[in-house]
N, C-alpha and C positions, 0 to 999 in steps of 0.2 A: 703406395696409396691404397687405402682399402677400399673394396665394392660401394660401400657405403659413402664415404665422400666422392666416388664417382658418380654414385646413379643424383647425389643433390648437387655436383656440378654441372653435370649435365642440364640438371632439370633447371638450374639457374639460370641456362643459357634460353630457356623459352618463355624466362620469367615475362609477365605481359601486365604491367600495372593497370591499364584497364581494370582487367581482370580480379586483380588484385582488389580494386575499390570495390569491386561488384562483386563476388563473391561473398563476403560479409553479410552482405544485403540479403544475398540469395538463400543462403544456408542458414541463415537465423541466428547468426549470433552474440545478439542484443542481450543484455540484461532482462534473466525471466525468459530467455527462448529458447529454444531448444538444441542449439549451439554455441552456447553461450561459453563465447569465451575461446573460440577454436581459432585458428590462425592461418591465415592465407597468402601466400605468395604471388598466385596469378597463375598460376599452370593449367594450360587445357587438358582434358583426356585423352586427346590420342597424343599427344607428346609424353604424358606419362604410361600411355599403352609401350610406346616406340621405344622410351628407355627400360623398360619391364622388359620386352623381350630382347635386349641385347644383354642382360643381367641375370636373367633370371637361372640359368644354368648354374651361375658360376657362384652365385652367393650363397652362402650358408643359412641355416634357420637362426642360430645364434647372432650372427650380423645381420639376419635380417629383421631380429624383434626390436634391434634398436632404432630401425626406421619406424618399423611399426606404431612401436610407443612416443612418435617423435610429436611434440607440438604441433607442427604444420601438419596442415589436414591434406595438403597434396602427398607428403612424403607417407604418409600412413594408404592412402588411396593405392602411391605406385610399390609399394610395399604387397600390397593387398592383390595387385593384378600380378606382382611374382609370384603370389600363392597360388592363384589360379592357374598359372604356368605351371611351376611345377609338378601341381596334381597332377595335371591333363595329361601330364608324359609322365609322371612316375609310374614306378611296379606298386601291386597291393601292398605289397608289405612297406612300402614308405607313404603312401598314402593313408595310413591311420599315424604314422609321425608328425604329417602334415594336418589333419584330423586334432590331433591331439595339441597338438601346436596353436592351432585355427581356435580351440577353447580354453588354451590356458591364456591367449591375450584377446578374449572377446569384447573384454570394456574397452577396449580402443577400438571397437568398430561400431564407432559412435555418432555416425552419421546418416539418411537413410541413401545416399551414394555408396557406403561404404560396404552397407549392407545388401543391396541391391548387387552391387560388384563382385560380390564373393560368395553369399549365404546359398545358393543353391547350386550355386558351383563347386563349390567344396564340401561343404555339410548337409548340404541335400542330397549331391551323388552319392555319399560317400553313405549314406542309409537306408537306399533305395531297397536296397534286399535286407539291411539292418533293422533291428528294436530302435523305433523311432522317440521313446519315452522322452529325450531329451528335450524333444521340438515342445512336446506337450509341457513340461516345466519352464522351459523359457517363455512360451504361451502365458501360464500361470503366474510367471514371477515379479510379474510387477514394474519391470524395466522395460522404456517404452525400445529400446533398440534391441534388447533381447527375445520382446514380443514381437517384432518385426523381420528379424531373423526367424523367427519361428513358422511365419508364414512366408516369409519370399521362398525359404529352402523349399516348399511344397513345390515351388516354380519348376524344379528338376522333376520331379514324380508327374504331374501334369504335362509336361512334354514327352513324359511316357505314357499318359492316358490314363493313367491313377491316380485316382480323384479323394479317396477315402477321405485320409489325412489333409489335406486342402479343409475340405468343406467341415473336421472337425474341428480343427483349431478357427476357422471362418465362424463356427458357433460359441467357443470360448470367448475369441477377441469383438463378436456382434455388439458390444457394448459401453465398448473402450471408448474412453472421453477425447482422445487425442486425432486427427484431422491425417497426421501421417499413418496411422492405424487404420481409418477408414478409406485412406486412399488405397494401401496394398491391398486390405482384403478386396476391396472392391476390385484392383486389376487381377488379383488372383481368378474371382469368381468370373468373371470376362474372359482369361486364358482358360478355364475350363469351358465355357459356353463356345469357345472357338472351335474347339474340341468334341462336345458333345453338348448341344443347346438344349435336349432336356432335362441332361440333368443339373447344369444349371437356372433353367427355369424352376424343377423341381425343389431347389434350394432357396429361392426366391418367393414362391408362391407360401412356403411355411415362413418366411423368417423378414420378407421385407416392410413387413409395417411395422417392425421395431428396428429395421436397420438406419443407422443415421442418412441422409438425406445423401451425401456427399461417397459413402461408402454406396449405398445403390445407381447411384450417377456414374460412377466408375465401372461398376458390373456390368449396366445396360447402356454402356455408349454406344456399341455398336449391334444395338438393334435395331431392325426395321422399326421406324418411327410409329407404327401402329400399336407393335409391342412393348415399343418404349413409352407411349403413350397412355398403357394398360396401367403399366407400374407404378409410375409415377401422379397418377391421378388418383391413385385409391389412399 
């Protein structure tokens, strides 16, 4: 039996129709939405954490793109938490395999879960002392999940207190028409203010009276009501 019909038996075994109906709903994917069309079995995430890590050693990259690319948006999710696994303990030199891997199937990470799960755990780490140009053309490119990998990766560099890259691609995407775009940068700009709150006020004071309304809400959640009351009123 290969890895691969292990980790979807396994996963079967927590199938939870609840879930199943709800998911749908959650993930948007209605006709015209921005999941349109993805597929759901019911699976939570720490039962796809829990089979990820009793797999993740032992599967290959070539068995494991077959999950990857698999219809079901759970199997691509626990697909995605073995890549995260195996980064974390690989050597450098397999860590750009995994790198390389991570972009040659990046249109299946097409959900903002999915991106969220993996984008600055693997492509973020893995640039932190690298030429980041990539981030900036995904930035530019026009695909709303490859603009959003472009900003969650920054999520690595910010919990090292490096801000640059955050706050440039936060000025590329300030204008983006889409509501999952305005959420990340906005929590991005929020994990730097945890960080260091002038300089993201500094980034605020130039740029929030063009930022969309929902993308600033996210930035200054957790300010003092005073300062959040600054922002939001002008």
């Amino acid at each position: 039996m290969s890895y691969i019909n292990q980790i979807k038996s396994e996963l079967g075994q927590y199938v939870n129709p609840e879930k199943a109906a709800f998911f749908p709903r959650f993930f948007k994917t209605g006709p015209g939405e921005y999941g349109e069309g993805d597929v759901f079995i019911g699976v939570t995430v720490p039962h796809q954490r829990k089979v990820a890590r009793k797999y993740f050693k032992d599967i290959d990259l070539k068995e494991l793109q077959l999950l990857l690319r698999d219809p079901v948006h759970e199997y691509r999710l626990t697909a995605l938490f073995v890549l995260v696994y195996k980064y974390e303990k690989a050597r450098e030199e397999v860590k750009k395999e995994i790198v390389d891997f991570y972009l040659a199937n990046i249109r299946y990470v097409n959900n903002w879960d999915l991106v969220d799960a993996s984008a600055d755990k693997i492509l973020g780490a893995y640039l932190f002392h690298k030429d980041k140009k990539i981030l900036y053309d995904f930035a530019n490119s026009g695909s709303l999940w490859e603009q959003r990998i472009a900003i969650i990766s920054t999520f690595y560099f910010i919990k090292k207190n490096y801000f640059q890259d955050t706050l440039e691609i936060a000025k590329l995407l300030l204008h983006h028409e889409h509501d999952l775009i305005h959420k990340a940068v906005g929590w991005m700009l929020r994990e730097v203010g945890k960080r260091d709150l002038t300089t993201e006020i500094d980034f605020l004071q130039k740029h929030y009276q063009e930022m969309p309304r929902t993308m600033l809400r996210y930035a200054i959640e957790k300010f003092d009501p005073e300062l959040r009351e600054y922002f939001l009123k002008k």
